[in-house]
Structure formats: C-alpha cells, structure tokens
C-alpha positions in Angstrom: -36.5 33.6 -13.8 -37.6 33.6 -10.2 -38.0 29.9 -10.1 -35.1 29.1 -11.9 -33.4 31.0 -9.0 -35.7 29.2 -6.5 -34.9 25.6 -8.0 -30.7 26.5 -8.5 -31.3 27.3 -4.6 -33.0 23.8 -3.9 -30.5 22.2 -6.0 -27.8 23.9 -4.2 -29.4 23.1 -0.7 -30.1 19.4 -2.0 -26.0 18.7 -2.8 -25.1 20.7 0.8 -27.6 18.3 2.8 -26.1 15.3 0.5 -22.5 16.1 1.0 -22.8 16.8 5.1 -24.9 13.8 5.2 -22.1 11.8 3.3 -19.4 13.4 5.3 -21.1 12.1 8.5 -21.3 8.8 7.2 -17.8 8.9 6.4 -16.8 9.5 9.6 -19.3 6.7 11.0 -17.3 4.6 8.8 -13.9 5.2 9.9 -14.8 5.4 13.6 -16.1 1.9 13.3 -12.7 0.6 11.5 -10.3 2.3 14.3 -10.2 0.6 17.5 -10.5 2.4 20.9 -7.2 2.0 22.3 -3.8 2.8 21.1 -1.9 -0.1 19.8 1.3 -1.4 20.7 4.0 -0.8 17.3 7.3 -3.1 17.4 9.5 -1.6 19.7 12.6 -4.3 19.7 14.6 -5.1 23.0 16.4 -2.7 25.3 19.1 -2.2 22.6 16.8 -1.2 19.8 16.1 -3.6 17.1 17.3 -2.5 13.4 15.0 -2.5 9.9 11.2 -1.7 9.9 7.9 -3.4 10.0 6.1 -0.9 7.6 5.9 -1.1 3.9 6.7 2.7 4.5 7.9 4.2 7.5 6.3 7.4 6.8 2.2 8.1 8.1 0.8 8.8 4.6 -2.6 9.8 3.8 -4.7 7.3 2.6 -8.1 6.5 0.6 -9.8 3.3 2.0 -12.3 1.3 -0.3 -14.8 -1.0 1.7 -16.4 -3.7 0.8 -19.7 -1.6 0.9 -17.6 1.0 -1.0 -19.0 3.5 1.6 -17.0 6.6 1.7 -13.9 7.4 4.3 -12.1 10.5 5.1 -8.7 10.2 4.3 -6.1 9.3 7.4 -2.5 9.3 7.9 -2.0 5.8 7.4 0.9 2.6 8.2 0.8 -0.6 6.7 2.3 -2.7 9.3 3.5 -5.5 7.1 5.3 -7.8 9.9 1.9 -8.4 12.1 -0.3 -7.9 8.9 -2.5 -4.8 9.9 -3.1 -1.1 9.3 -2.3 1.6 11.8 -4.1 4.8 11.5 -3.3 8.4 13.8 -6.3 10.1 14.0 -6.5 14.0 14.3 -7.7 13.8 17.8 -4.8 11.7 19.2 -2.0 12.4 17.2 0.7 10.9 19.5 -1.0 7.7 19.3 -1.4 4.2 16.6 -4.3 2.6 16.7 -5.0 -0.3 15.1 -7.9 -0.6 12.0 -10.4 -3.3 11.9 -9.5 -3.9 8.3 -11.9 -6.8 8.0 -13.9 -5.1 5.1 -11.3 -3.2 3.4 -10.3 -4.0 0.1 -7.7 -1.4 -0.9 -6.3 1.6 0.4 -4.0 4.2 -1.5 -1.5 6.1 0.0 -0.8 9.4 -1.5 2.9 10.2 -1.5 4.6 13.9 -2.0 7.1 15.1 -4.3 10.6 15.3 -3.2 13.7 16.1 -5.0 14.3 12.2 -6.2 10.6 12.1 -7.5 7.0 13.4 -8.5 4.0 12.8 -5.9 2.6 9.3 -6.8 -0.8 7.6 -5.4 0.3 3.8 -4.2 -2.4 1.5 -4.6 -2.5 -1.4 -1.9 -4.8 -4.2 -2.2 -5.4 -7.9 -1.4 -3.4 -10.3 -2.7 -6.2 -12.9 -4.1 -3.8 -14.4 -6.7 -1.3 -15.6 -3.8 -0.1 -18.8 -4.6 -1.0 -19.9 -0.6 -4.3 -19.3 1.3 -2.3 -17.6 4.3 -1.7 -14.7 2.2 -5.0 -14.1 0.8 -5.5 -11.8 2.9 -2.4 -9.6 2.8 -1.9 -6.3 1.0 0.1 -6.1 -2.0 1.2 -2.6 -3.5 0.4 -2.9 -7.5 3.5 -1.1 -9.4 2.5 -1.3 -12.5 -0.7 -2.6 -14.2 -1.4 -3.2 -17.9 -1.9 -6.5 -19.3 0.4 -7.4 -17.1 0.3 -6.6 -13.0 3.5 -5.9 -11.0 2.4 -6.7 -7.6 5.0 -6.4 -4.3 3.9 -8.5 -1.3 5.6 -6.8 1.5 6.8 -10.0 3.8 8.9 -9.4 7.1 11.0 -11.7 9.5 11.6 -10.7 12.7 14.8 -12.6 14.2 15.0 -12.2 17.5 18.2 -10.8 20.4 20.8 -13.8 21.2 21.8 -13.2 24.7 22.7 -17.2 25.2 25.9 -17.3 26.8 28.3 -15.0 29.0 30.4 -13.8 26.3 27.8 -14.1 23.4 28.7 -11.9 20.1 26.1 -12.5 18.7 23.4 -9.8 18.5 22.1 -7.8 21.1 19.3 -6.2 19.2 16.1 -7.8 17.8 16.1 -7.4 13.3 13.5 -6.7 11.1 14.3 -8.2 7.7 12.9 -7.4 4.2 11.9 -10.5 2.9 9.6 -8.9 -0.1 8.5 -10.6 -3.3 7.7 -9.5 -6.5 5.4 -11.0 -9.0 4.4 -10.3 -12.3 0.8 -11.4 -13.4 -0.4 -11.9 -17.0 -2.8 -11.7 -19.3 -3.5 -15.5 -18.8 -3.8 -14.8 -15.1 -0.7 -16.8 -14.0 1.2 -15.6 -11.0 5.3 -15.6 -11.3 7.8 -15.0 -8.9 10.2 -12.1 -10.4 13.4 -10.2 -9.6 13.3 -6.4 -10.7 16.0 -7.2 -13.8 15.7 -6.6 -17.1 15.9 -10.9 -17.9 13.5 -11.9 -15.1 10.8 -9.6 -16.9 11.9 -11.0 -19.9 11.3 -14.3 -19.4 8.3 -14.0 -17.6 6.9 -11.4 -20.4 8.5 -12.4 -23.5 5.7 -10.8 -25.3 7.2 -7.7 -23.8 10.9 -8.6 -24.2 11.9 -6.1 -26.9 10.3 -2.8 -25.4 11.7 -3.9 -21.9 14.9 -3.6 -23.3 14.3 -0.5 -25.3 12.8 1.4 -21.9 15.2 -0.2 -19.5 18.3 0.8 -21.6 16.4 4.5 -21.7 15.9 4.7 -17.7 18.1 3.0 -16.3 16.1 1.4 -13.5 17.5 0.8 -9.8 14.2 1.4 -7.5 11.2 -0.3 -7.7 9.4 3.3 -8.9 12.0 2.9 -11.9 10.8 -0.6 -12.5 7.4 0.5 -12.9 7.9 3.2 -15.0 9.8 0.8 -17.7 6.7 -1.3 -17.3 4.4 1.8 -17.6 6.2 2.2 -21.0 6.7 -1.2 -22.6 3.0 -2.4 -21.1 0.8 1.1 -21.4 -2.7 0.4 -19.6 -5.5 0.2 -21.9 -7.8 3.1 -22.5 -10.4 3.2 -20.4 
C-alpha cells in the first residue's frame, strides 16, 4: 500500500510540474502574440463618428488556437473587423488595447454570457480559406452553423469619411462605420454561396434542405443571426462525432 501511496504522490507531483510548466508556456505564448504598446482603436473626427469597427463591441474572453496548437490563457478579446486585427486587454493594463500578432492564429472563440434575450454561446472565429478572393484569405469568419453545410459571416466594414467641403455643407460632420457583412453558406460539395438570412435564399442554396428549413423556420421564427443558426442547427444536425 505504501507504494501505491508513494506512486499516487509522484503521479500527482508529475501532473502539478506538467500543468505549471504548461501554464508558463501559455503565457510565453500570449506575451509573444501581444505587442508592447497600446494600440490606437478608431476614434472618428471631433464630432464622433457613428457604427462600430468590431464584430462585437463587447471585450469577450477568448480561446486562441495557433498554428503550433500551443496552449493560451484565455483574454478579453476584440475582433477589429475594419483594420483586420485582434485587440486584446491584458490583466496588467486594463485601460489599454493592444494589438495581437495574429500571424499564427487560426481561430479564436469568444465565449459569450447569458442574458435575458439568450443562453451563453461559444462563437467560433476562424479564417476564411474558402473566400472567393485571395485578399480575404486571411480574415476571420464567425461559423454560425456547421453540419454538412457551414454558415459562415465575414464581418466586412466601410469607413466613409466627415464632408466638411464647403461653408454651408449638410452633409455629415461625423466619420461612419458601415456594416457591410456577408453571409455564405458552404456545402457538402465545397462550393461557397453568397446568402441572405431568409428562409428562400437557404432554400435555393440548400434545396436538399428546403423542406426542414421550412418546417424549423415556421417553428422559430428567425430575425437574428443566432435564430438563423438555430433553424440550421435543426434542419442540418452536425454529424456524430
């Protein structure tokens, strides 16, 4: 019995080594992917500007995978889809953004909390390899729904800019952020199509799926784009795994 005690002891010393060593390397990891200075977040002219860069306005924490797939701590964490980078606020300098060298990142997931419209929910971000141009390649798509077919949202923003041409100039006075976002729906036969969140878009881009659309549309009711992935959670289940 005694060295079944001693051995439960090594094992137990063993994991506590293993788990301090990989929460050290966790934190070499993130220090490495977080720049040294605070970043500079849209800011707009003197008169404000109106709409928002971020897929969510809200600092979120987050799961990071590398490339490596070397563990991170999780951060409170921006995805700052109008200059196409992440922002992170570390615990040491909470007032401040800084900016992630997300070079080797391949997905992060932001973990949302409940509130009185909905259930917590884990939002999985990753690259959008399927874009139908190389200059997005490399942009972050959130991934509603995913079954045979993949309900992907590429966050795309436009910033139009003050007009202060002209001495009695109406026209703005305030620098816009506008939502320009796209939704796509891939298949089973890996094609990439453009879709609007309506029950006849998803049909005709999913005819296969056409009928139980219907049937879990007419149940929820959709109007957000969690709705819209809940009818697709139900007429598309993911495979067992």
């Amino acid at each position: 019995m005694k060295i079944c005690h001693l051995s439960l002891l090594g094992l137990l010393f063993t994991a506590s080594v293993a788990h301090a060593q990989q929460d050290a390397a966790a934190q070499t990891n993130l220090n490495a992917l977080a720049a040294g200075a605070p970043t500079v977040v849209p800011r707009g002219t003197a008169d404000g500007f109106r709409g928002s860069p971020y897929a969510d306005n809200r600092w979120l924490p987050a799961q990071i995978t590398l490339t490596n797939a070397l563990p991170l701590p999780p951060v409170p964490l921006k995805y700052d889809a109008l200059d196409h980078r992440l922002l992170m606020r570390a615990p040491a300098r909470p007032n401040d953004s800084l900016q992630l060298d997300d070079n080797r990142v391949v997905q992060f997931v932001l973990n949302e909390p409940a509130t009185l419209s909905g259930p917590a929910r884990a939002r999985k971000f990753r690259r959008f390899a399927e874009a139908p141009t190389d200059n997005y390649k490399r942009d972050y798509v959130e991934v509603l729904h995913q079954g045979r077919y993949t309900l992907l949202k590429h966050y795309l923003k436009k910033l139009n800019k003050a007009n202060y041409q002209g001495a009695y100039n109406t026209e703005s006075h305030y620098d816009e952020i506008e939502d320009k976002s796209v939704y796509y729906l891939l298949g089973p036969d890996a094609k990439l199509v453009p879709v609007k969140l309506a029950l006849k878009p998803l049909q005709s881009a999913a005819p296969a799926l056409a009928a139980a659309l219907k049937t879990a549309a007419e149940a929820r009711k959709p109007k957000t784009d969690a709705d819209w992935a809940a009818v697709l959670d139900t007429a598309d289940p993911a495979a067992a795994k």
